[in-house]
C-alpha positions as CSV (number, residue, x, y, z in Angstrom):
1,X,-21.1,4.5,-6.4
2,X,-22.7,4.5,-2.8
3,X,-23.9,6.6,-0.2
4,X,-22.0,9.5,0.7
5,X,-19.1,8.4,3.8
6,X,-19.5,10.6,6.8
7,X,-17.3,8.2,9.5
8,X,-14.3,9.6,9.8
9,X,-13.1,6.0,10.2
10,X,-14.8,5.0,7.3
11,X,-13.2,7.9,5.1
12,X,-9.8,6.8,5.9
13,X,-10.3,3.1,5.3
14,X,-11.9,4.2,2.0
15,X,-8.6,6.4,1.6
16,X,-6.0,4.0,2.6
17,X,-7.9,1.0,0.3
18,X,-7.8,3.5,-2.9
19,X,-4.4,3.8,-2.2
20,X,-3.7,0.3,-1.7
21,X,-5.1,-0.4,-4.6
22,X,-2.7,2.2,-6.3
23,X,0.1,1.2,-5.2
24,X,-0.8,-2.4,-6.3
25,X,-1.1,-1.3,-9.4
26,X,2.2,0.4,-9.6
27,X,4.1,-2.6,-8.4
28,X,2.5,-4.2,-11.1
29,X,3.5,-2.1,-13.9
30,X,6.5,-2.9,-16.1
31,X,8.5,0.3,-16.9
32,X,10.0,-1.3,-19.9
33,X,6.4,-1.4,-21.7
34,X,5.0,1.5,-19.8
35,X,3.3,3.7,-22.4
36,X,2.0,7.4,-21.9
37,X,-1.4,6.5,-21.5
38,X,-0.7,4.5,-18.6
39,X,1.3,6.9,-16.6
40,X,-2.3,9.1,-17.3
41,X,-4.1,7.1,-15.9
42,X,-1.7,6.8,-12.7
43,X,-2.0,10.6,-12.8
44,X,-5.9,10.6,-12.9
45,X,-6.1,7.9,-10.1
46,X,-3.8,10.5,-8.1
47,X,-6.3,13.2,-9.1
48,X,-8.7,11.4,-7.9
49,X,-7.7,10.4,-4.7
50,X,-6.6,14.1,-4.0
51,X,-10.1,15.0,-4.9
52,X,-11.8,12.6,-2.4
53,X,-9.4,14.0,0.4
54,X,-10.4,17.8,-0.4
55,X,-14.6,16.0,-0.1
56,X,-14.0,14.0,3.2
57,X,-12.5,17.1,4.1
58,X,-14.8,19.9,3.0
59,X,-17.5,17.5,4.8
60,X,-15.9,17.6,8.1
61,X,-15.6,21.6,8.2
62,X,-19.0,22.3,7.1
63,X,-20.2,19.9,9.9
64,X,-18.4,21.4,12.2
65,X,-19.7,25.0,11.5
């Protein structure tokens, strides 16, 4: 993947292009022909993005200890 992000600047670009990059892919999904596995994987990417926030976060507290 990369280096580990340590900026707090660089965190929340990294945060607001996941999410960008959600959110384009929501727009782009047809509810008509959504299927189950697809509303998954919309559910993992919010998992994931959750997770990253608890990291970036759990990085700044034990740096500031």
């Amino acid at each position: 993947m990369g280096n580990p992000t340590y900026d707090k600047n660089s965190q929340v670009d990294f945060l607001k292009h996941r999410l960008n990059m959600f959110l384009d892919l929501l727009d782009a999904i047809d509810p008509e022909d959504t299927e189950l596995d697809d509303i998954d994987r919309l559910i993992t990417i919010i998992d994931e993005l959750e997770s990253k926030c608890k990291e970036f976060n759990n990085r700044e507290m034990s740096e500031s200890v």
